[in-house]
N, C-alpha and C positions, 0 to 999 in steps of 0.2 A: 116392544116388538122390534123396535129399529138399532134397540140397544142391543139384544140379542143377534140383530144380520149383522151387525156391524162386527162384532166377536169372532161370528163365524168367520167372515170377511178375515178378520185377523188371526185366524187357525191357519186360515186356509193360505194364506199369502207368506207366513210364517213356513209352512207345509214344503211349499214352494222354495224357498229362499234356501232351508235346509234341504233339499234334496230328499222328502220324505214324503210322497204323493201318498194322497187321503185315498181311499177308496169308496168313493161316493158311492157305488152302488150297496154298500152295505149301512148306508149312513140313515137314521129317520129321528123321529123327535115324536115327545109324549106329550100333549097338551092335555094336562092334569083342568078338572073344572068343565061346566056344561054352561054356563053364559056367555062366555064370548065364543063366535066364532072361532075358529083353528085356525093364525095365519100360516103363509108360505113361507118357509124358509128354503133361502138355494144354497150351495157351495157352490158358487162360479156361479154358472148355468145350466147347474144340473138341480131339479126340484130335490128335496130332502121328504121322505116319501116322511106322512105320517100314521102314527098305529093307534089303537086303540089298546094295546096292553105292550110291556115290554121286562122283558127278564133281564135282571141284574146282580152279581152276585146268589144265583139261583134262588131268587123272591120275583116271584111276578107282581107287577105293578100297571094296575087298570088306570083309565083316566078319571075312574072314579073314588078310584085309591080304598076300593073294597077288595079283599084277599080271597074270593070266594074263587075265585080259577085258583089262587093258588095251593089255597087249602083242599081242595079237591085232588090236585097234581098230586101232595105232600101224602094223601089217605089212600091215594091208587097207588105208587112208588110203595108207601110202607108196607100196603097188604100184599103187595107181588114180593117183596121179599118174605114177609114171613109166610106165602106160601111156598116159596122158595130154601126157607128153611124147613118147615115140616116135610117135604120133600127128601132132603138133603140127609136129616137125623132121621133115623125110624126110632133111635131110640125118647121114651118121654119122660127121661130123669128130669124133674122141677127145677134143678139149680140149675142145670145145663140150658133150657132150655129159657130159663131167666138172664143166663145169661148170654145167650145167643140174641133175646130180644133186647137186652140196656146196649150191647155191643153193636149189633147192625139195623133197631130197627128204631127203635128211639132216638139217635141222630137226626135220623131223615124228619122225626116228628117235631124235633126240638131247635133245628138250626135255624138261628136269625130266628126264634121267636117272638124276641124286642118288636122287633118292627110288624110282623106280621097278625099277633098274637090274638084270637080268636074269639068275638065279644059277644057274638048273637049263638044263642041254645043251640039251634041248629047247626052252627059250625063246632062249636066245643063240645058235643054229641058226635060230629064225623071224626074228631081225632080220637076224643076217647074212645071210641067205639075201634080203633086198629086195637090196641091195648088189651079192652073187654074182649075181644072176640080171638086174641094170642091165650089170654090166662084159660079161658075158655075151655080150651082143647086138650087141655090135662090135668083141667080140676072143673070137675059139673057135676051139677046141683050145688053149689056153693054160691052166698052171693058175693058180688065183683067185689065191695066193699073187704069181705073176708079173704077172700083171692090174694088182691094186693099186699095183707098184713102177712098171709102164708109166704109168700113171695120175698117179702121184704121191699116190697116197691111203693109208690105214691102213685096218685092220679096226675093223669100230665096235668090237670087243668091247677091243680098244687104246685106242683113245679114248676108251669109257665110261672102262677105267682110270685113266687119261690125268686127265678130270673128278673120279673121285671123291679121287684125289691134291691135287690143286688145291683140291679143294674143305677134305679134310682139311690142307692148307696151312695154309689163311684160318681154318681153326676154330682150332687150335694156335696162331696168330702174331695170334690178333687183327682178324682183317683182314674177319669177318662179324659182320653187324650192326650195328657199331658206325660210328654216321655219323660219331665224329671220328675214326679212322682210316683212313675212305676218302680216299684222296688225288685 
């Protein structure tokens, strides 16, 4: 804790010396973990507010380091757009509309997966279910399983897999972070 004020302490006097004032009202801190109390951290003498969730790189991050706000945010986002698209297209060509959803609406489901990536049924039921309920809309009575192969598509919860393979690839062989092995 004292290691941490002390840091800030050396932001903040750093801050200073360069002529680059902090803007403490926008400043707070996430205490990740439920056993120890939450200490105070100040800049100067101004308290550093603290939260209870905080967004980074567009992943929300709880002090419980469960993703269920964010998963939630990622399944509202995706389904406003592809109401947004069926709006948009009256037409319901299948390829089109396949690919209207890997192009604007799979992003949103897919980014920064790594980190966030969705382990309890109920949560890998709210993503798949943006997916289920796009193929839906211009192929019924069909099950989702056959949907996807008409399509040409996978289920996300395949290609989350798919990503975190890939990712533990690059960890193993080298191939993250390190800028001289990016080819």
């Amino acid at each position: 804790m004292t290691c941490l004020q002390s840091d800030i302490d050396a932001v903040l006097h750093w801050s200073e010396q360069w002529l680059l004032p902090l803007n403490v009202s926008k400043l707070q801190h996430l205490h990740i973990g439920w056993r120890h109390a939450c200490p105070a951290y100040y800049c100067g003498a101004v308290l550093i507010k603290s939260v209870e969730e905080v967004t980074d790189l567009g992943v929300v991050f709880t002090n419980s380091l469960r993703f269920n706000s964010h998963i939630s945010r990622v399944c509202k986002k995706a389904n406003s757009v592809c109401a947004l698209l069926f709006r948009a297209f009256e037409c319901r060509d299948i390829s089109l509309l396949s690919s209207l959803f890997v192009t604007y609406v799979r992003p949103i489901l897919e980014c920064c997966t790594s980190v966030w990536s969705p382990r309890i049924k109920l949560q890998i039921k709210c993503v798949e279910r943006v997916q289920r309920l796009f193929t839906k809309h211009f192929v019924r009575d069909v099950p989702y399983s056959v949907r996807l192969q008409m399509l040409g598509l996978h289920s996300l919860e395949h290609r989350r897999l798919y990503f975190d393979l890939v990712l533990l690839f690059k960890i193993v062989h080298g191939f993250s972070g390190d800028r001289k092995s990016v080819v």
